[in-house]
C-alpha positions as CSV (number, residue, x, y, z in Angstrom):
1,X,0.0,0.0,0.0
2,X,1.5,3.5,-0.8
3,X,2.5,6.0,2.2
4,X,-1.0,8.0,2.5
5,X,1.1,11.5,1.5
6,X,1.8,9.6,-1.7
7,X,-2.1,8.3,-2.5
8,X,-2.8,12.2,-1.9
9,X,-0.7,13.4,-4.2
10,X,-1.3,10.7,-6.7
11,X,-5.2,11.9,-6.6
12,X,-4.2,15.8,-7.0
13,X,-2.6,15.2,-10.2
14,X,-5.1,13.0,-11.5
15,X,-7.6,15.9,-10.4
16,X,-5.4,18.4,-12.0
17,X,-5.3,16.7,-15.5
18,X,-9.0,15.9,-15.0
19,X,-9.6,19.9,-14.5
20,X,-7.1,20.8,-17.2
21,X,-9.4,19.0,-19.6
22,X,-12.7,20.0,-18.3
23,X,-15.5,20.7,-21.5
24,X,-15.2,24.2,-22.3
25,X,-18.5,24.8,-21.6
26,X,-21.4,23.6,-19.1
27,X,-24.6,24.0,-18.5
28,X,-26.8,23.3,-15.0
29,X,-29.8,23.5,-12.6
30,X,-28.7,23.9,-9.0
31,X,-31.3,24.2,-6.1
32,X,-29.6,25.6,-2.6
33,X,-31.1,25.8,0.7
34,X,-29.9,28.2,2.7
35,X,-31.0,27.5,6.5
36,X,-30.2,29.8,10.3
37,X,-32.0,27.8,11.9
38,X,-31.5,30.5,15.8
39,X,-33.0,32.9,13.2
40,X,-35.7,30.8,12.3
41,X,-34.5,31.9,8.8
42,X,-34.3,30.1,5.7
43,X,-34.2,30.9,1.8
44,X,-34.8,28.2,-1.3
45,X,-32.5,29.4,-4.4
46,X,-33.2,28.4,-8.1
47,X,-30.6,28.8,-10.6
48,X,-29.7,28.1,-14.3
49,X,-26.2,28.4,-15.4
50,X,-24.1,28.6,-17.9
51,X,-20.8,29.1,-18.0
52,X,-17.3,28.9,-19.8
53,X,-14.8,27.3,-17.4
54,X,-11.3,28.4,-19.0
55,X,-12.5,31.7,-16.9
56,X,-15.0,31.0,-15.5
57,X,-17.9,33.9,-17.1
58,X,-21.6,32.8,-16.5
59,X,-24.8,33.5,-17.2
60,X,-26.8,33.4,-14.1
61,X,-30.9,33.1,-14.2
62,X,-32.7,33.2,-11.1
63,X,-36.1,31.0,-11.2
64,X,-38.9,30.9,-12.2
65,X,-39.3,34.8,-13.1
66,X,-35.8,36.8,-11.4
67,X,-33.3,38.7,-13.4
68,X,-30.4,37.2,-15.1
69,X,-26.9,38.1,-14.3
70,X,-23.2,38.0,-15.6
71,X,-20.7,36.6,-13.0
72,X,-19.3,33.7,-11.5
73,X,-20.7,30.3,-11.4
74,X,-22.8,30.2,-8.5
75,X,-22.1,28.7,-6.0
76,X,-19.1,26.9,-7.6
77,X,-17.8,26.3,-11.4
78,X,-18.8,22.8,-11.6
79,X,-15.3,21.5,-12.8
80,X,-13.5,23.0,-10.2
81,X,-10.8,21.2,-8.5
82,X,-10.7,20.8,-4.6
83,X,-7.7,19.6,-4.0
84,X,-6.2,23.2,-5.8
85,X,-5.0,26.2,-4.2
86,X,-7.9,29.0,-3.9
87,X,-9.7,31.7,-2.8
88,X,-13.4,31.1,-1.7
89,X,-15.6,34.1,-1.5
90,X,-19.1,32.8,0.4
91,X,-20.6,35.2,1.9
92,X,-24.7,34.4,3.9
93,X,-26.2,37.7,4.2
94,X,-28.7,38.7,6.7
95,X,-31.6,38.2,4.7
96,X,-30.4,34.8,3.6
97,X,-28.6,35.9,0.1
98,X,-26.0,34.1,-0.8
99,X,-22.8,35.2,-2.4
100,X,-20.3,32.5,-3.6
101,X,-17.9,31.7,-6.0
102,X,-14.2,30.5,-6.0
103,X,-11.1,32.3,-7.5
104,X,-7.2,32.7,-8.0
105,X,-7.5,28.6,-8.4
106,X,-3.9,27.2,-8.9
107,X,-3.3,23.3,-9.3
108,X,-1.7,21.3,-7.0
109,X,0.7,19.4,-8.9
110,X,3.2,16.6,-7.6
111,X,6.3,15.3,-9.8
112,X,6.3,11.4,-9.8
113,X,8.4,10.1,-6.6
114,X,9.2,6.7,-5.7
115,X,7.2,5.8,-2.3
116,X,9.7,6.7,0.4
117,X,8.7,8.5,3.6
118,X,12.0,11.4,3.1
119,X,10.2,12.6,-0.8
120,X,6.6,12.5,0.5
121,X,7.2,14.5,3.9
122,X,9.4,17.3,1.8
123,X,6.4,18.1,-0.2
124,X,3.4,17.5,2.3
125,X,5.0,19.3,4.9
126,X,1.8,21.5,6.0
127,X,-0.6,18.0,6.3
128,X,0.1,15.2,8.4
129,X,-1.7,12.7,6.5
130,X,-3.4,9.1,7.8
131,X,-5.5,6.8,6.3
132,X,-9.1,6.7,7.8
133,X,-10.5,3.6,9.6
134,X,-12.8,2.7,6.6
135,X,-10.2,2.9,3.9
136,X,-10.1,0.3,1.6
137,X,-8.1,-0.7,-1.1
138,X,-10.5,-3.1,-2.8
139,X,-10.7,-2.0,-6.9
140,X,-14.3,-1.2,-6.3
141,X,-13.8,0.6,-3.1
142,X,-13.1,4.2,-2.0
143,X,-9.4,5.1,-0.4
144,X,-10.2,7.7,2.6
145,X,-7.5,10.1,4.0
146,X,-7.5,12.2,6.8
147,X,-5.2,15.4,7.3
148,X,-4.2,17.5,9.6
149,X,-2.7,20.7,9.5
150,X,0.7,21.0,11.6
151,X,0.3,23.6,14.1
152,X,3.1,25.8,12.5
153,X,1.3,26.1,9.6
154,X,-2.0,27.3,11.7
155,X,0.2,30.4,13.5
156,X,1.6,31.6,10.1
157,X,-2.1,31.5,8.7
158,X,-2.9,35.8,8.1
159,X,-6.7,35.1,8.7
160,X,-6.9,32.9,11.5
161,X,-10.7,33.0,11.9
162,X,-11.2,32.5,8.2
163,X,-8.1,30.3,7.0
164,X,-10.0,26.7,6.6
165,X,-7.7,23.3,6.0
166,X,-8.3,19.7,4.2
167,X,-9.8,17.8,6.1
168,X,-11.3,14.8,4.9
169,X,-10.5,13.0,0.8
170,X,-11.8,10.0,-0.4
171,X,-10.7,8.7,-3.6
172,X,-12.5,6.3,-6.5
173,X,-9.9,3.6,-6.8
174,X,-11.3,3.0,-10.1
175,X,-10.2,6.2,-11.7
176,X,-8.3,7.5,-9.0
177,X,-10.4,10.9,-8.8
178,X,-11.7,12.3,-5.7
179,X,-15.6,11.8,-5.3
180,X,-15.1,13.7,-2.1
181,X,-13.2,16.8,0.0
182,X,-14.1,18.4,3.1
183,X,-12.2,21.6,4.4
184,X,-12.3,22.9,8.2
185,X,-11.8,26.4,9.6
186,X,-12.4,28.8,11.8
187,X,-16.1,30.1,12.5
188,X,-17.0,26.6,12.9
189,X,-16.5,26.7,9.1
190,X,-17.2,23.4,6.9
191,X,-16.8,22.9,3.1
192,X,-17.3,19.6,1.4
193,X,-17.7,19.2,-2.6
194,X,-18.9,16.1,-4.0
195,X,-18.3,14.6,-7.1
196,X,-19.5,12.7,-10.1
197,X,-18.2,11.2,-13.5
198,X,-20.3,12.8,-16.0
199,X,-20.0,11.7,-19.7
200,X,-16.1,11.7,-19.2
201,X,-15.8,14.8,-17.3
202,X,-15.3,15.1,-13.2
203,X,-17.9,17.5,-12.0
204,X,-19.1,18.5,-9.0
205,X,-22.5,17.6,-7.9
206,X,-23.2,18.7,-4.5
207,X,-21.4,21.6,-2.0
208,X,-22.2,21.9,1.8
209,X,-21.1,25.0,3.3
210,X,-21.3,26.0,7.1
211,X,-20.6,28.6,9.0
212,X,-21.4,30.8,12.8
213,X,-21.7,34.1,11.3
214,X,-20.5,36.9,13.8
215,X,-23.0,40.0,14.5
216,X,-21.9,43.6,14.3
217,X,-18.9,44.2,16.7
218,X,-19.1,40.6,17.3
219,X,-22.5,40.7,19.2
220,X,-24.5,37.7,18.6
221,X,-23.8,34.3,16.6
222,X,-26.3,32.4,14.4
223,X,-25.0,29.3,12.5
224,X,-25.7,29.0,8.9
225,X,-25.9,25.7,7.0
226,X,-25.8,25.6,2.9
227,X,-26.6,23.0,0.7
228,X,-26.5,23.4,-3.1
229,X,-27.3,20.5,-5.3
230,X,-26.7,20.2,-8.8
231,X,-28.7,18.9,-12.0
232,X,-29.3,18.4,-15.7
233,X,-25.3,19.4,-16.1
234,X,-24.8,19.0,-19.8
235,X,-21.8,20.0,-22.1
236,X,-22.6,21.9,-25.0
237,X,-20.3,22.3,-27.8
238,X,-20.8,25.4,-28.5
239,X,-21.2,28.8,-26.2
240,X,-25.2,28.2,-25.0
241,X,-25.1,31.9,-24.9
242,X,-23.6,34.6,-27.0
243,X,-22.4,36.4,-24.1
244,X,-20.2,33.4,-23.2
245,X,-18.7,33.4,-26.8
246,X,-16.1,36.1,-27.0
């Protein structure tokens, strides 16, 4: 069985490639349920998208009768890779709008090393990574990591209360893709993106996101939970919009 740093890696540059040859174009239906559940709030979204994922430009139509907008994929480009360097910009506003979209995305690419301990520990300095309990390494079956950040790597973060870490992976060991990553922060914040084979492209089809939002001056706290699922993801050949075609 390879070192766990090393199945990691493995699965970050089969993710990368997988991302580097995303369909230039997808379209989508995502429902997301925003929920504060101390505020007895909560807010149903319906959105089509389209979008072009070299950059990321969408066309954005809120359902059944809203407005339609030019932006980011909302809430996330559906071929985005997890297991990349990025920004997330999520933001639940007090009347249960939702702003969210990810940016300044960089792959996380690994040369090929031979499995010693020395190679793997050089590169996944920041993670202590372990095998979870139910991993398995049966051809059908998922491979599961845990990782920790070190505790160095915490005290050098700039934005303590909003840096967030990997968390939890689990891996298809039929085509070595992730069909799984959770992040952890501050704020009590959670991220986890799940994903799908879809017509030969990796895509993601479901995002939780949760978070204790802070009141003004930092009075009050009301936890928010969001869950966006995605649907009828197709990939045109073409730009589905004109906008999307320059």
């Amino acid at each position: 069985m390879l070192l766990p740093d090393l199945a990691f890696e493995h699965a970050a540059n089969v993710a990368a490639a997988a991302a580097a040859h995303a369909p230039a174009y997808v379209t989508y239906h995502v429902l997301t349920q925003v929920d504060a559940p101390s505020l007895h709030r909560s807010r149903m979204i319906l959105r089509d998208v389209a979008v072009r994922t070299r950059d990321d430009l969408a066309v954005v139509h809120d359902l059944p009768d809203g407005g339609t907008t030019v932006e980011h994929a909302f809430p996330v480009l559906p071929t985005f890779d997890a297991l990349s360097f990025f920004t997330l910009s999520w933001h639940v506003g007090t009347h249960m709008d939702l702003t969210a979209f990810v940016h300044d995305v960089t792959p996380l690419e690994f040369s090929t090393r031979t499995s010693t301990a020395d190679a793997s520990a050089e590169r996944l300095r920041a993670y202590k990574v372990a095998y979870a309990p139910d991993s398995s390494d049966a051809p059908d079956g998922a491979t599961k990591l845990t990782l920790a950040p070190y505790d160095f790597v915490k005290r050098q973060a700039r934005n303590p209360g909003s840096t967030f870490y990997l968390s939890d992976v689990s891996i298809s060991n039929g085509s070595g893709l992730p069909t799984s990553v959770t992040y952890r922060g501050g704020h009590d914040i959670i991220l986890t993106l799940d994903y799908a084979e879809l017509a030969g492209a990796w895509v993601v089809r479901h995002v939780h996101y949760e978070e204790t939002l802070q009141g003004p001056l930092s009075i009050g706290r009301a936890h928010a939970t969001v869950e966006s699922t995605y649907s009828a993801i197709a990939f045109p050949t073409e730009p589905p919009d004109a906008r999307l075609a320059k």
